[in-house]
C-alpha positions as CSV (number, residue, x, y, z in Angstrom):
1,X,-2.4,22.5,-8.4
2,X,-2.3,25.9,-6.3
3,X,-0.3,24.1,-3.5
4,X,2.0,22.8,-6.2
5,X,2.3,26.2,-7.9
6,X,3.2,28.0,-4.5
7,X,6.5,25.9,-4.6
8,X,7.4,27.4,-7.4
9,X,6.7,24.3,-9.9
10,X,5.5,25.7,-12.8
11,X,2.0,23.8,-13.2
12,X,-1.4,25.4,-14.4
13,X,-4.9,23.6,-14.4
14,X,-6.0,23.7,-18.6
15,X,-9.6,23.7,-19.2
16,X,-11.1,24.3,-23.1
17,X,-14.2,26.4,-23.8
18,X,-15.2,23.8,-26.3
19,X,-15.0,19.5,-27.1
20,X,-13.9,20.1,-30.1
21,X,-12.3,16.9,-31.6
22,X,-12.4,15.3,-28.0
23,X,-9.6,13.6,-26.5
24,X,-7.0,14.5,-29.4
25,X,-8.6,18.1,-29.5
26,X,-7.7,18.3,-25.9
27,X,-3.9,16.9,-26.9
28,X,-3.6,19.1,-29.5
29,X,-4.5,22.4,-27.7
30,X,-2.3,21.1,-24.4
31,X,0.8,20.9,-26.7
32,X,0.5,24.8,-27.8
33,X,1.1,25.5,-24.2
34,X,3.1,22.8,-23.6
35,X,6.9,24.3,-23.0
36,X,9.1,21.0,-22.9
37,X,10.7,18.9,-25.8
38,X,9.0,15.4,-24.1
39,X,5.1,15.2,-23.4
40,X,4.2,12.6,-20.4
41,X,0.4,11.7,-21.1
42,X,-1.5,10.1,-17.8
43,X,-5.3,9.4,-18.0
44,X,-6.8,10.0,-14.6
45,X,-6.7,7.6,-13.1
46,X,-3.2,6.3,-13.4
47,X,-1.0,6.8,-11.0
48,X,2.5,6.4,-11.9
49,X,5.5,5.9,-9.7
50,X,7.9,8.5,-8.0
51,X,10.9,7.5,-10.5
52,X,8.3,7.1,-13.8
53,X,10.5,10.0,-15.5
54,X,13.7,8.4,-14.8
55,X,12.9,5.3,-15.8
56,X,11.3,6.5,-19.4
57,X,13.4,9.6,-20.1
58,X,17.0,8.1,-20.5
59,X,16.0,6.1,-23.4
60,X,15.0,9.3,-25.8
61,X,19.0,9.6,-26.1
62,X,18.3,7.6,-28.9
63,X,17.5,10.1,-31.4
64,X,15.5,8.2,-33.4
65,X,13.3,6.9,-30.6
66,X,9.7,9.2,-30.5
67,X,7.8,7.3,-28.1
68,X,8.4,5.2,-24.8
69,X,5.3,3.4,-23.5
70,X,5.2,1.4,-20.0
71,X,3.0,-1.5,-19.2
72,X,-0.5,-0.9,-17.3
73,X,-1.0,-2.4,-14.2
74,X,-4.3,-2.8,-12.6
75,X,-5.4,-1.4,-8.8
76,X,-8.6,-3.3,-8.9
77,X,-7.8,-6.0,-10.7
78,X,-9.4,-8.7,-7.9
79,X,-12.5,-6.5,-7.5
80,X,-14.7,-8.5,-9.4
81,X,-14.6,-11.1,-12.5
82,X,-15.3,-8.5,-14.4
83,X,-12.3,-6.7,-13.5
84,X,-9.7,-9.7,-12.9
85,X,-11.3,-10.6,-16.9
86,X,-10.3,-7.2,-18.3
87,X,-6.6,-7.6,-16.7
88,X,-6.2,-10.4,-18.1
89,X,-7.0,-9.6,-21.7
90,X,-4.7,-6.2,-21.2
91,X,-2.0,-8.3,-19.9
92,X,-2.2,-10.3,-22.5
93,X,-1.9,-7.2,-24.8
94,X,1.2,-5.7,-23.1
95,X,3.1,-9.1,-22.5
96,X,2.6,-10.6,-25.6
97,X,1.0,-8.5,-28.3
98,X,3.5,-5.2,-27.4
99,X,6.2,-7.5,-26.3
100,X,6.2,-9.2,-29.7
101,X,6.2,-7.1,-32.0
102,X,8.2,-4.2,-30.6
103,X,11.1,-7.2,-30.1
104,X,10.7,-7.6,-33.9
105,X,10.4,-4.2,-34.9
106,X,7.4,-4.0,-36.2
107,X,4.5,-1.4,-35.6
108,X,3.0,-1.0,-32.2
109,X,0.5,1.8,-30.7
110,X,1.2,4.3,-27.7
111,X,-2.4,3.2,-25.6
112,X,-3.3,6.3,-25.4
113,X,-1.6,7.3,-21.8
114,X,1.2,6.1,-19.3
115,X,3.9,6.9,-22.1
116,X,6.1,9.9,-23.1
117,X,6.4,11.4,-26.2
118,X,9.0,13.6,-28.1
119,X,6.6,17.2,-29.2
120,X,9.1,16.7,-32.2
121,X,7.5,13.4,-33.8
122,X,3.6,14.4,-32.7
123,X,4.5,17.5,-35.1
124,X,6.5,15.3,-37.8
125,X,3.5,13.0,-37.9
126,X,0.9,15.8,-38.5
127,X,-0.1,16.4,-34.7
128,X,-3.4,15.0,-33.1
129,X,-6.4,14.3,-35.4
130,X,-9.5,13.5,-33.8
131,X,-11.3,12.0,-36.7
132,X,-11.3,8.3,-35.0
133,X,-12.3,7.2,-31.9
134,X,-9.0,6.2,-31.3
135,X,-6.4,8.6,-32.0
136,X,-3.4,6.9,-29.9
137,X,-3.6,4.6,-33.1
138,X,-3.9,7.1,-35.4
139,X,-0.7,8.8,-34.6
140,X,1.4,5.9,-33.6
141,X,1.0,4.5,-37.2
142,X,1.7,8.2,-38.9
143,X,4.6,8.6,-36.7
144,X,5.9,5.1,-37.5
145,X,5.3,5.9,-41.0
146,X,7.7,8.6,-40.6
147,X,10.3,6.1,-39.2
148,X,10.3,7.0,-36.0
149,X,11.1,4.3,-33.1
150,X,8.8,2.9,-30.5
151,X,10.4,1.9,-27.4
152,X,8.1,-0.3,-25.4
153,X,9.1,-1.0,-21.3
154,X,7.4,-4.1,-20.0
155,X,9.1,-4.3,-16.2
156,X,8.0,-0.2,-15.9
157,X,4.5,-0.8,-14.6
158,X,1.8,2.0,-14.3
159,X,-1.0,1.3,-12.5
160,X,-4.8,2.3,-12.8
161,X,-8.4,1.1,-12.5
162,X,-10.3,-0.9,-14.1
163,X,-13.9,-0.1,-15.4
164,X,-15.8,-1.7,-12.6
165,X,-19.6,-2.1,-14.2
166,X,-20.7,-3.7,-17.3
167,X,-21.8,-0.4,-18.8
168,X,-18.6,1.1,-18.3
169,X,-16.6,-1.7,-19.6
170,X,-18.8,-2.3,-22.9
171,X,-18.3,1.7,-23.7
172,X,-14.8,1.3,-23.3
173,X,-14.6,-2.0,-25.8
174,X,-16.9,0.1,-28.0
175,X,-14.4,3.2,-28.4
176,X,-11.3,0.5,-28.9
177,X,-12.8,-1.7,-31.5
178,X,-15.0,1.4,-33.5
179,X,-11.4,3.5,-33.3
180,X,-9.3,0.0,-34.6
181,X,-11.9,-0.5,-37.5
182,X,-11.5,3.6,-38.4
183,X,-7.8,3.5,-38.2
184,X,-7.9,0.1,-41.0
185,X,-9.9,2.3,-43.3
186,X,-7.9,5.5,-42.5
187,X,-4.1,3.6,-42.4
188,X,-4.2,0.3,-44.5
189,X,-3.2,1.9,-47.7
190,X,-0.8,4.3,-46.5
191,X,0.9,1.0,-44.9
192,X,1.0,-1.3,-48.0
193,X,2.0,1.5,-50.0
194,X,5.1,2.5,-47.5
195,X,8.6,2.4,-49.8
196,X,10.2,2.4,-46.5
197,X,8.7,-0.6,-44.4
198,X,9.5,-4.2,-45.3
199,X,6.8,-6.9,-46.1
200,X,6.4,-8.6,-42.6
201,X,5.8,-5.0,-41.3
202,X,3.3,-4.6,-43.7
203,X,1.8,-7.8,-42.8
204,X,2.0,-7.3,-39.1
205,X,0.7,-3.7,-39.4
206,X,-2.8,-4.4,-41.5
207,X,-3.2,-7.5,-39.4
208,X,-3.0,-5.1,-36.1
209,X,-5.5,-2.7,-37.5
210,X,-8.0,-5.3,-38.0
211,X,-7.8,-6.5,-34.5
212,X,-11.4,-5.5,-33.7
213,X,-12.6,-8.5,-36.6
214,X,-12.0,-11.0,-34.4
215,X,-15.0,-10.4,-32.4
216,X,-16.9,-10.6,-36.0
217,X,-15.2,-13.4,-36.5
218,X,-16.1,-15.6,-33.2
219,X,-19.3,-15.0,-33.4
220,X,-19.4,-16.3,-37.3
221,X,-17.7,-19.3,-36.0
222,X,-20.4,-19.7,-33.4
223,X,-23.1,-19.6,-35.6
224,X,-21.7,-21.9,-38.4
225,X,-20.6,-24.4,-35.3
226,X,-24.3,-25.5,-35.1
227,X,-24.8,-26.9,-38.9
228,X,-21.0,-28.0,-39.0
229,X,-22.3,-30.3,-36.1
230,X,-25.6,-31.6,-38.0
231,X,-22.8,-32.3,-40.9
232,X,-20.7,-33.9,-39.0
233,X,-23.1,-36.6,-37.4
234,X,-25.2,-37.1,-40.6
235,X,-22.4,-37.6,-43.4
236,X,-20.4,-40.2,-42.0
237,X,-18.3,-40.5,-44.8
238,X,-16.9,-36.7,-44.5
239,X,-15.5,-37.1,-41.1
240,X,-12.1,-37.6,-42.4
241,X,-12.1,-33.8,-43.1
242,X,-13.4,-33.1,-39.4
243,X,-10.0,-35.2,-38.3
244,X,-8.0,-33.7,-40.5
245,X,-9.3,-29.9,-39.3
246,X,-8.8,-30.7,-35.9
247,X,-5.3,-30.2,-36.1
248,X,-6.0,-26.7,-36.5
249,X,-7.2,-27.0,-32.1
250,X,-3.5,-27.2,-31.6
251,X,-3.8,-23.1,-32.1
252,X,-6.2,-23.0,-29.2
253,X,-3.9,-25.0,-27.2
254,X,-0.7,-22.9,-27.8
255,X,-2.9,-19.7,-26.8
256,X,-4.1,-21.3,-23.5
257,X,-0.1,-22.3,-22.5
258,X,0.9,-18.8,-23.4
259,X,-1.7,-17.6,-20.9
260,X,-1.1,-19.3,-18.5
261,X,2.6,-18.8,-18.1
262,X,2.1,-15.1,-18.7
């Protein structure tokens, strides 16, 4: 920073007295000091390209756009199968989750760094709040609430690492899936109650915030599988049903093509 600063760039090192309200405490206070009409947010350990800013900042001539977020790529990703697993569910995420719905125009979340906002729609939206673990979330949805546009960029790739122990990586799916669950219970209403969002938004939007049931929900499948198997092998005369539900594996198979062409 001091070599920086003796160029003349005007940079400063912020450091708070306090960890008050966390990560979106830290936002919060940054942006009082923060001078320009578009905040860049980088975790550290991203490292973004040379032409980042050129590539994000032209599309904020759309007025109505409060948010650009670029794709994460991974430095470590062949590190371990640990690591190549994590890419692969957050490629996933970015290629078909973001992908999907931003191309429909329904809600998606800024993920937390490696995107740009306008300071105008973080004010609008009521600013950082640090009452969930995840408070990317937490504003994306107030700030789509206020009908502003997300503008997600797939071919702009930011790289970073990947957690490379256990420990690290169960933290990290802990925050995510805690945050998700507090966002449902902080957001759901406000989004079925929204005059100024259509159904399928609706829809899309409460089905987004529940993400973090699905682990709930594998491992209720998992634990029923074992008496639906003594079921199916003792009561001959219900295996019709069995055939008939096994249609529903075509789901699996559509998943596993999609991932594999990703």
């Amino acid at each position: 920073v001091e070599k920086l600063a003796a160029t003349g760039l005007d940079i400063k090192h912020v450091t708070r007295e306090n960890r008050v309200g966390f990560k979106a405490g830290a936002l919060k206070e940054g942006l009082v000091d923060a001078k320009g009409e578009l905040i860049a947010i980088f975790d550290a350990d991203f490292l973004p390209q040379s032409d980042w800013l050129k590539k994000t900042v032209i599309h904020f001539k759309d007025p109505e756009i409060g948010v650009v977020q670029t794709r994460w790529g991974h430095l470590n990703r062949d590190y371990s199968i640990l690591t190549q697993i994590q890419a692969f569910a957050l490629d996933a995420h970015f290629t078909l989750e973001q992908v999907g719905r931003n191309s429909k125009g329904h809600f998606i979340n800024f993920n937390g760094t490696a995107g740009i906002w306008r300071k105008e729609t973080i004010i609008d939206a009521g600013n950082w709040e640090g009452d969930t673990l995840t408070e990317d979330l937490d504003l994306s949805y107030r700030a789509q609430l206020k009908n502003w546009k997300f503008k997600y960029l797939e071919d702009v790739t930011t790289p970073a690492e990947l957690p490379i122990v256990i420990s690290a990586a169960r933290s990290q799916q802990f925050r995510w899936n805690k945050g998700g669950a507090e966002n449902f219970r902080k957001m759901f209403k406000r989004v079925i109650s929204s005059s100024n969002i259509d159904f399928k938004t609706k829809l899309h939007g409460v089905l987004h915030l529940l993400n973090s049931t699905m682990f709930l929900n594998v491992l209720i499948v998992g634990l029923l599988s074992i008496p639906m198997l003594y079921i199916k092998n003792e009561y001959a005369h219900l295996r019709v049903y069995f055939i008939v539900m096994s249609f529903f594996v075509i789901s699996t198979i559509i998943f596993f093509i999609c991932y594999w062409y990703m």
